[in-house]
C-alpha positions in Angstrom: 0.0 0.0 0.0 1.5 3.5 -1.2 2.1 6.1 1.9 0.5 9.2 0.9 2.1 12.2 1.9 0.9 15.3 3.9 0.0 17.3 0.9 -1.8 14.4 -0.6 -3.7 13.7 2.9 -4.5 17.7 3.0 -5.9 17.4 -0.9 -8.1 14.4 0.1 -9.6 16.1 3.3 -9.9 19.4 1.3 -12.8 17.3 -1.0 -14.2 15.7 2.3 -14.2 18.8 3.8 -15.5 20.3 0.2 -18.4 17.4 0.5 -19.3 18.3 4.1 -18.4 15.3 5.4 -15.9 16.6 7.8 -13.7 19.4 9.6 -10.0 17.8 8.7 -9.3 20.2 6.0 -9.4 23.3 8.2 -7.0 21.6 11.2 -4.6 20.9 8.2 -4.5 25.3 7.3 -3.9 25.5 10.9 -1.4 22.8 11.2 0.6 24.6 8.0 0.4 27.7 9.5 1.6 26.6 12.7 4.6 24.6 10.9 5.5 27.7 9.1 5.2 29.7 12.2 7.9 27.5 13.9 10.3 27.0 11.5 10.7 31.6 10.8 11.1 31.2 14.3 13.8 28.5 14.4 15.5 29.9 11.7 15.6 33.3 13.1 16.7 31.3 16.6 19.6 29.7 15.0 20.6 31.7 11.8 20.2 35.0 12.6 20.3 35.8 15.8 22.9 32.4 16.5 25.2 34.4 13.7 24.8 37.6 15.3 25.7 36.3 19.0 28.9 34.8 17.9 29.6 38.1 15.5 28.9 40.8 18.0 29.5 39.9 21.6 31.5 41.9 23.6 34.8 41.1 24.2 36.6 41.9 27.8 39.3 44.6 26.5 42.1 45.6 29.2 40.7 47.8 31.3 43.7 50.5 32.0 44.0 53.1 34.7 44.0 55.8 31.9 39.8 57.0 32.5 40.5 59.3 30.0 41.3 57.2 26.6 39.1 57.1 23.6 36.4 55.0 24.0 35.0 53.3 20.6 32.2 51.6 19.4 35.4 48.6 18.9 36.5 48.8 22.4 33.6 49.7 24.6 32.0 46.5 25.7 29.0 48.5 26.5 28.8 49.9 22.9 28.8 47.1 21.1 26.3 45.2 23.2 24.1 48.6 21.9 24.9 47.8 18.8 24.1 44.5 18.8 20.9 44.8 20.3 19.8 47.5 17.6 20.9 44.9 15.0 18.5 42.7 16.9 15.9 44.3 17.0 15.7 46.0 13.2 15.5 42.6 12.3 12.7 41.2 14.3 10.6 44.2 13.0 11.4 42.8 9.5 10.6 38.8 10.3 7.2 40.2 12.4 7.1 36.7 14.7 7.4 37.3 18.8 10.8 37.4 20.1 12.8 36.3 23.1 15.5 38.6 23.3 18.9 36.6 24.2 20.7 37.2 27.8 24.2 38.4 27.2 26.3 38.2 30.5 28.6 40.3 31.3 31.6 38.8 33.5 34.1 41.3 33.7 33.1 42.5 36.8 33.8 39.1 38.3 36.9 38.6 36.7 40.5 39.9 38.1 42.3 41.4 34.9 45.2 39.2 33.9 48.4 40.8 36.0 50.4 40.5 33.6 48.4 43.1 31.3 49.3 45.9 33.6 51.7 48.3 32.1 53.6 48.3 35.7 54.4 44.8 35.8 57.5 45.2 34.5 59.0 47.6 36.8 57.3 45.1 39.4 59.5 42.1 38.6 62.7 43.7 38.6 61.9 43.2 42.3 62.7 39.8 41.2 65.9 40.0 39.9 68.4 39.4 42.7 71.4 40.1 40.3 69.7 43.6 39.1 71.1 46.0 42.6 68.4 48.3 41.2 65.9 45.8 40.8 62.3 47.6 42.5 64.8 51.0 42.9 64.5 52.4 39.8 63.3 56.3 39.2 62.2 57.8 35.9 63.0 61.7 36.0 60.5 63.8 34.0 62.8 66.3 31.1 60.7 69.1 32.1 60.7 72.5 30.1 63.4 74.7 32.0 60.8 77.2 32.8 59.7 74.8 35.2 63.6 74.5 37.5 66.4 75.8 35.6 65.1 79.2 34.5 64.4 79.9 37.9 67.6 79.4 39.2 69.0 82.4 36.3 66.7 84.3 38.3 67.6 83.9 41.5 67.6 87.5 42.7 63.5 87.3 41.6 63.1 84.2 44.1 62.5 86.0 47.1 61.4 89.6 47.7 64.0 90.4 50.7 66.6 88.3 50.2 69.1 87.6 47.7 68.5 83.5 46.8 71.8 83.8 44.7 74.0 82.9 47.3 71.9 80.0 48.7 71.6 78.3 45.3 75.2 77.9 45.1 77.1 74.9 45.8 73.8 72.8 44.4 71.8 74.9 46.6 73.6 74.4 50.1 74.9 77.7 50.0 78.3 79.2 50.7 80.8 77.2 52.7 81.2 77.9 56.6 84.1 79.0 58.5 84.6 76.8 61.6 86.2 79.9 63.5 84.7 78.9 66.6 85.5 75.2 66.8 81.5 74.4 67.0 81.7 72.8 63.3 84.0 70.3 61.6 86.2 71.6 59.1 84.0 70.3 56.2 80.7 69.9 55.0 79.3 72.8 56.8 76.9 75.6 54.4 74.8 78.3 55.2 72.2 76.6 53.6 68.8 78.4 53.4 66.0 76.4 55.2 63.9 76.6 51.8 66.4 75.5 49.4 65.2 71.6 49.0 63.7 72.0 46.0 67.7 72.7 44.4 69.3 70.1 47.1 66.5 67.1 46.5 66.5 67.6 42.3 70.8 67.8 42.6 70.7 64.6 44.9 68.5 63.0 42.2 70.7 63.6 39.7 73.3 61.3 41.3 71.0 58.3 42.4 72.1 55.1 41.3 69.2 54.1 40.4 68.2 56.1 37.5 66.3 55.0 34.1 65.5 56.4 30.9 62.9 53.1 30.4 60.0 54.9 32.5 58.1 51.2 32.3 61.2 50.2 34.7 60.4 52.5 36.9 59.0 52.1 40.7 58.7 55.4 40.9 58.5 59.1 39.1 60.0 62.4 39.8 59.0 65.8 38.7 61.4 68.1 39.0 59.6 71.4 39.3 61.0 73.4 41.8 57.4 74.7 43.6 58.8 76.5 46.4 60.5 78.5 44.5 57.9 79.5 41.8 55.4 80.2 44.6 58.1 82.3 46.2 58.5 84.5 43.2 54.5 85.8 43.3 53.2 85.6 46.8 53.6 89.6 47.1 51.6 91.5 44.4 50.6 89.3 41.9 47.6 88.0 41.6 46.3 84.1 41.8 46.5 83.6 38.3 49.9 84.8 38.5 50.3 82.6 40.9 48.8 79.4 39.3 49.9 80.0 36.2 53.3 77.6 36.5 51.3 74.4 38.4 48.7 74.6 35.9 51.1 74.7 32.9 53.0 71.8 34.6 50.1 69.4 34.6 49.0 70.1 31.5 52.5 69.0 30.7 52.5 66.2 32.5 48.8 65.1 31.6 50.0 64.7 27.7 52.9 62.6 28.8 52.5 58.4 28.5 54.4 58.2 31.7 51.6 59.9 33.7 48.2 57.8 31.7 49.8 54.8 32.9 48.5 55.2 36.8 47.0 59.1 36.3 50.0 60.5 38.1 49.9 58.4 41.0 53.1 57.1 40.6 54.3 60.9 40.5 56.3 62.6 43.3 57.6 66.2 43.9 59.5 68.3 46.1 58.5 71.6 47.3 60.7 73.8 50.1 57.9 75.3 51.7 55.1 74.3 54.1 52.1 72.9 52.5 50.1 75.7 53.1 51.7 77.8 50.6 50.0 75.6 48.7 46.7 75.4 49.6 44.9 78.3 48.9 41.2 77.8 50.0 39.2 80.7 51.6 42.1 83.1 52.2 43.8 85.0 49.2 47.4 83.1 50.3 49.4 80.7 48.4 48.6 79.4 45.0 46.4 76.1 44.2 48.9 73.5 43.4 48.2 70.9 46.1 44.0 71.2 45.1 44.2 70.8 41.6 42.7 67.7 40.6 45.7 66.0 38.8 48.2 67.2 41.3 45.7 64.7 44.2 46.7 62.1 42.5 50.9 63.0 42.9 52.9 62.8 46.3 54.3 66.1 47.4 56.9 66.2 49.5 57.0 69.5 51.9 58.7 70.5 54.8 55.7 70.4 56.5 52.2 68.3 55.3 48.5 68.6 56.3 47.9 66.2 58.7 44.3 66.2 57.2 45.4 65.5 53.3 46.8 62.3 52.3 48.6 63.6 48.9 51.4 65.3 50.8 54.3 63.9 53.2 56.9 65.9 55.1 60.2 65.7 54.9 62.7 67.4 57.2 64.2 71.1 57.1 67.8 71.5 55.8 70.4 72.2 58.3 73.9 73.2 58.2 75.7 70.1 57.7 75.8 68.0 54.6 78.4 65.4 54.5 80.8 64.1 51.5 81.4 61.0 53.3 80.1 58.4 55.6 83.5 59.1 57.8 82.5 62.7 58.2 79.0 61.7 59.7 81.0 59.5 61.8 83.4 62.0 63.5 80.4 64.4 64.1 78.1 61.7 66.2 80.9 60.9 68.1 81.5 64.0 69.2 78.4 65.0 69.8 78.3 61.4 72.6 81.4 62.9 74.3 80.1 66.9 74.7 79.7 67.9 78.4 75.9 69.2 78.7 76.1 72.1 81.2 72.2 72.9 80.6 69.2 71.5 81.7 67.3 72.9 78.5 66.8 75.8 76.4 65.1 77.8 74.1 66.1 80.0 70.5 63.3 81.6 69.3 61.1 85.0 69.8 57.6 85.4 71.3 54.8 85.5 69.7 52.6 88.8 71.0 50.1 89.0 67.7 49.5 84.7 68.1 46.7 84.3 71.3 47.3 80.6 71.2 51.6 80.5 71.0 53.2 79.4 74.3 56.0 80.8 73.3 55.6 84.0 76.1 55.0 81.0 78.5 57.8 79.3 77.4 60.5 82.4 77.6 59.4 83.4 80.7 60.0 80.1 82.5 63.3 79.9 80.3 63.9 83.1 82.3 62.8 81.8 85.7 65.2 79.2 85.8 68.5 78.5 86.7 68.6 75.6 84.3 67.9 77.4 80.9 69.5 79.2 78.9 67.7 81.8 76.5 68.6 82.6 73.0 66.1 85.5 72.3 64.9 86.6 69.2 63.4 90.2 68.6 61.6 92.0 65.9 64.3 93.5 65.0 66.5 90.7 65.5 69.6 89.5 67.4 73.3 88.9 65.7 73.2 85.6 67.9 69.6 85.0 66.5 70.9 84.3 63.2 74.2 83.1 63.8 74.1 79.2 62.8 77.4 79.0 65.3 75.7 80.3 68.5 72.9 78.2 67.8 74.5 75.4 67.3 76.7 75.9 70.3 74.1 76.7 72.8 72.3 73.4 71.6 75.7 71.7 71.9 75.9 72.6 75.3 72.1 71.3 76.9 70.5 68.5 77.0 66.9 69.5 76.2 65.8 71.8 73.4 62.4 73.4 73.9 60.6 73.5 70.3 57.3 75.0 70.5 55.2 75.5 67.2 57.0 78.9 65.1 54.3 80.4 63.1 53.5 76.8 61.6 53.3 73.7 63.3 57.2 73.1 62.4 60.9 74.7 62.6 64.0 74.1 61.2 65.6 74.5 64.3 64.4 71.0 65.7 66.1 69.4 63.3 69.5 71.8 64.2 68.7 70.4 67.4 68.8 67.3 67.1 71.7 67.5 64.5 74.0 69.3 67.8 72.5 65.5 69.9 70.5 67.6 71.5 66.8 66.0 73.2 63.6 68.0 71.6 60.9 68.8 73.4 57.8 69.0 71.5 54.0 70.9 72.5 52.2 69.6 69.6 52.3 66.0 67.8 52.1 68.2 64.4 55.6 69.2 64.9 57.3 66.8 64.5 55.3 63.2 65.2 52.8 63.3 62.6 54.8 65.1 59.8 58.1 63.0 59.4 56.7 59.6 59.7 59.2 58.3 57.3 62.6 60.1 59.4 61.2 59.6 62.6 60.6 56.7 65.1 57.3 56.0 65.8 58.2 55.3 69.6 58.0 59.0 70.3 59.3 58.8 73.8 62.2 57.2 72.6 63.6 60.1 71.5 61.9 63.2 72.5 59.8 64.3 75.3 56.1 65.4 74.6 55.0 68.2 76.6 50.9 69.0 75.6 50.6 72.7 75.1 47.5 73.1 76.9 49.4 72.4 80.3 51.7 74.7 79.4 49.0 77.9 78.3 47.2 77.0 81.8 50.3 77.0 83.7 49.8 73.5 85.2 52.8 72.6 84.7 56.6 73.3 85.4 59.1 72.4 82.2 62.1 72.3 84.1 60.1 69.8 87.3 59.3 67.8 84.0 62.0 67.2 82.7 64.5 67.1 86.1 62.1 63.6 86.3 63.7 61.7 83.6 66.2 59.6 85.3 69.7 60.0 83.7 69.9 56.4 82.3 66.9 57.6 80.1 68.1 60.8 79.7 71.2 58.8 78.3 69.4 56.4 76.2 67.3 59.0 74.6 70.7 61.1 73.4 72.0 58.2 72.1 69.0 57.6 69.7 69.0 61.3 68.6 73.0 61.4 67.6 72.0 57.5 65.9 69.0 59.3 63.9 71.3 62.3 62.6 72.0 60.7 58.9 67.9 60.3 58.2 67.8 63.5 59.3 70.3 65.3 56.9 70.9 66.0 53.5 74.6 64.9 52.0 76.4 66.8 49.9 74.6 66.2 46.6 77.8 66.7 44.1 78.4 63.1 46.0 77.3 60.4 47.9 77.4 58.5 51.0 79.3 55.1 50.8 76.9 53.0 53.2 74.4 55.5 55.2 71.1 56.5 54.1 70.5 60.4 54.1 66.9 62.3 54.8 67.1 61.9 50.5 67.1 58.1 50.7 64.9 57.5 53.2 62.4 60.0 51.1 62.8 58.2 48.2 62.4 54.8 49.2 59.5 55.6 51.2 57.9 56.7 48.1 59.0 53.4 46.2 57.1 51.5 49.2 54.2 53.4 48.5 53.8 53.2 44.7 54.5 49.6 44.6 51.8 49.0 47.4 49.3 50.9 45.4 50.2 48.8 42.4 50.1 45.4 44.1 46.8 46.7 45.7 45.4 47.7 41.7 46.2 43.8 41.0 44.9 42.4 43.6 42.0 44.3 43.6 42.1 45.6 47.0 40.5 49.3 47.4 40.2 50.4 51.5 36.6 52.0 50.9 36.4 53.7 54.7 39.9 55.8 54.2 38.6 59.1 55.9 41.5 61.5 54.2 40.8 63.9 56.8 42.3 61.5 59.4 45.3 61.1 57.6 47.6 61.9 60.5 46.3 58.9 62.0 46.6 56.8 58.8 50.6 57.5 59.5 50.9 56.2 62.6 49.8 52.7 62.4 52.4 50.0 62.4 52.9 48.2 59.4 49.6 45.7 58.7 47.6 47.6 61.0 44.6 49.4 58.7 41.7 50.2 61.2 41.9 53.7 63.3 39.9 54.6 66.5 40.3 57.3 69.3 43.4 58.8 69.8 45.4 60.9 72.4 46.0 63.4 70.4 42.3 63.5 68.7 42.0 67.2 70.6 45.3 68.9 68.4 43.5 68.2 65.5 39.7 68.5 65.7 38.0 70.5 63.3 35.5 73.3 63.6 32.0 70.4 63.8 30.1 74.0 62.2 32.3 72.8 59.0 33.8 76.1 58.5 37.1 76.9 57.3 38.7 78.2 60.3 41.4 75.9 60.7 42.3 76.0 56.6 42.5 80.2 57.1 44.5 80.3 60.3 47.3 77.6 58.8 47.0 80.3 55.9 47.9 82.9 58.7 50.6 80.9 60.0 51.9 80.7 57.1 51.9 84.2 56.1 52.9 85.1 59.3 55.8 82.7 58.7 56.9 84.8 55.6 56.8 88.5 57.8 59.2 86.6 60.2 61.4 85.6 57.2 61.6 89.0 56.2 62.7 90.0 59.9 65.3 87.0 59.8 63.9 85.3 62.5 64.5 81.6 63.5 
């Protein structure tokens, strides 16, 4: 018997149905036009919309640090999924049946990005290389325009409205030689250096690390080499702020066009500015220029003499002193001598009062300097002393006493700590922001170790007696302490940098490799993944003193030295602005 097929069956029930003797042939028009129906919709399944899956998904492109490339429809995951879809769905219009739109996942936000696609690995593995004695030490140095360091420098006599810079950019910016007339020196390495001059001293110390590269993709670190103390020296007096801008934004436009900087967006970026960091920081008040709050520049280190303890983009480094040694023999001979000097005082102070600051202890301070047999008293006037600003009686009365009172100046900081501590002599600090929280990288974080904290309040309500204080501290400590003063003096000084030291790290290596720890943590941190979401930057001063693994913060002692005004106004950011103007008057007096 022959098998009919379905057309054949459909013709026969078509003349049933045609007869009236049944209702097959209209189930057979339905049954067609439910075949057709499945099959446009099969082959629209699998043909088109299967080709245009495999033709148009989105492909997991590196994802670099640079927010500010090109995006295209070719790289933009998210764009070509658009496209796609609109491909879609113009042809679904054309083929009329109903649709089920496909599901395309997107993984990449559960995927960690291949390491090795990270423009830094490289610099990372010379960690690796135990043969390479630069291997994770290498710094990339920025050609900048000379308008930006050098050109400065022809101007010298520009740099600073009441004193001639010339002589303190000589010698590589440690200023003329010293005569040791009065013994209180050694015979070399001694300069009148200017206490604002690191942004000479720090690039001319670059310039002989060991470590340098012109391969920036070696590099652990980066360094700019604009000198921003200077340029903001040159138009704090009658210019205006654009004047005043006008070289920090010019520099990171510079920078911003460079590939070295789209690799991390500048955070592997460091510079070195002379001055305290609110010269920088001009908010409210009409002082300083805007370096430190431009966008670009958050993403760089700065390295000041003295840092916000509220900001996490700058770090403090200390004040130049006299001394900067050739040799690691010179250093030597000076901390030895320094062990055997006979200490006649108990402790003393250098500095003047200051009347115009309600808050300054320093009246307090000078009149129990004055009260005691203990003390002895370097005053400064207005008008100013010859022994005021002569490094040699300085440095002798400081080589002569055991304790050396540094209150705040107009700033939290003074250079003449570190002259302090340089002569082996113990500091005495009022407030943690003058030394504790600013040179976390120099400094031990066992405070007591090395210094005696005093708070500041005790001293304003008179509650306490400096020289009962400090007659407490049993002479065995008193020793100990000394002893890890003279032991700190290299970290805290720059060498000479027309040379270098054969074994001991200088204020300039410590710096340096403090920045290299920071950069590659950042960049480990970007592999891994790892972002610390509660970072509150205006605790940063905290943030410094944890011990290395530590990363939560709670109350601290010193949680009343830095409380802001709860109202959120800016009285804190104008009166650093005041110090720090009030800084600059005192400069002009030549105070210390």
């Amino acid at each position: 018997m022959r098998r009919r097929s379905p057309t054949s069956e459909c013709s026969d029930d078509s003349m049933e149905k045609g007869l009236g003797k049944n209702h097959h042939p209209r189930v057979c028009l339905l049954a067609s036009l439910s075949g057709l129906f499945w099959f446009l919709l099969l082959y629209f399944h699998f043909v088109i919309l299967g080709g245009n899956h495999v033709q148009d998904s989105p492909s997991l492109d590196p994802i670099f640090l640079n927010s500010q490339s090109k995006i295209t429809p070719q790289s933009n995951p998210i764009n070509r999924a658009t496209i796609g879809s609109a491909k879609v769905e113009t042809r679904a219009k054309k083929a009329q049946p109903p649709v089920i739109q496909p599901v395309i996942r997107d993984n990449s936000t559960r995927r960690r990005r291949d390491p090795e696609s990270y423009s830094f690995m490289r610099a990372l593995r010379t960690v690796e290389n135990k043969s390479d004695p630069c291997g994770g030490r290498y710094i990339y140095v920025h050609d900048l325009p000379p308008r930006f360091n050098e050109d400065m420098l022809k101007e010298c006599k520009t740099l600073s409205p009441w004193t001639n810079m010339c002589k303190f950019t000589a010698n590589a910016g440690l200023g003329p030689q010293m005569e040791n007339a009065d013994g209180v020196f050694s015979n070399t390495g001694w300069y009148a250096t200017n206490q604002f001059a690191v942004d000479v001293i720090f690039g001319n110390r670059m310039k002989q690390y060991e470590c340098l590269t012109n391969d920036s993709s070696l590099a652990a670190a980066i360094f700019v080499p604009f000198y921003a103390g200077f340029d903001i020296a040159r138009y704090l007096w009658g210019y205006n702020t654009s004047m005043r801008d006008a070289a920090s934004v010019d520099l990171l436009d510079w920078l911003q066009k460079r590939p070295e900087w789209n690799i991390m967006g500048g955070k592997d970026h460091f510079l070195v500015a002379g001055r305290i960091t609110w010269d920088f920081r001009r908010l409210d008040s009409d002082w300083g220029n805007k370096l430190l709050l431009l966008p670009a520049a958050r993403n760089m280190s700065m390295l000041v003499v003295e840092s916000s303890p509220w900001s996490a983009n700058d770090f403090g480094i200390p004040y130049p002193t006299y001394f900067h040694p050739a040799k690691d023999d010179e250093v030597f001979v000076w901390q030895d001598r320094m062990r055997k000097l006979e200490r006649k005082w108990l402790f003393c102070f250098a500095g003047g009062p200051r009347p115009g600051n309600p808050k300054s202890i320093r009246g307090q301070i000078i009149d129990q300097c004055k009260e005691s047999k203990v003390c002895e008293l370097l005053k400064c006037g207005q008008s100013g002393e010859s022994k005021c600003h002569s490094p040699s009686s300085i440095m002798k009365m400081f080589q002569s006493t055991l304790f050396c009172l540094q209150p705040q100046g107009d700033s939290y900081t003074r250079r003449s700590a570190f002259d302090a501590m340089l002569a082996g002599c113990i500091p005495v600090f009022f407030h943690p922001a003058s030394a504790y929280t600013q040179y976390t990288w120099h400094l031990p974080k066992n405070y007591s170790s090395f210094s005696v904290f005093i708070s500041e309040n005790d001293v304003r309500k008179k509650n306490i007696s400096i020289e009962e204080r400090l007659s407490q501290i049993p002479p065995e400590k008193v020793k100990e302490m000394r002893e890890a003063v003279i032991s700190m003096i290299p970290r805290l000084i720059y060498a000479d940098p027309r040379s270098k030291l054969e074994t001991l790290k200088d204020a300039f290596d410590v710096s340096v490799q403090a920045i290299i720890e920071k950069v590659t943590k950042l960049r480990k941190d970007i592999i891994e993944d790892r972002k610390d979401d509660n970072f509150i930057e205006e605790l940063s001063w905290k943030y410094a003193l944890l011990d290395e693994g530590q990363t939560q913060i709670g109350a601290h002692e010193w949680d009343p030295f830095f409380e802001k005004p709860k109202d959120g106004s800016a009285e804190s950011d104008n009166s650093s602005a005041e110090a720090a103007k009030n800084s600059w008057k005192n400069e002009q007096g030549q105070h210390s």
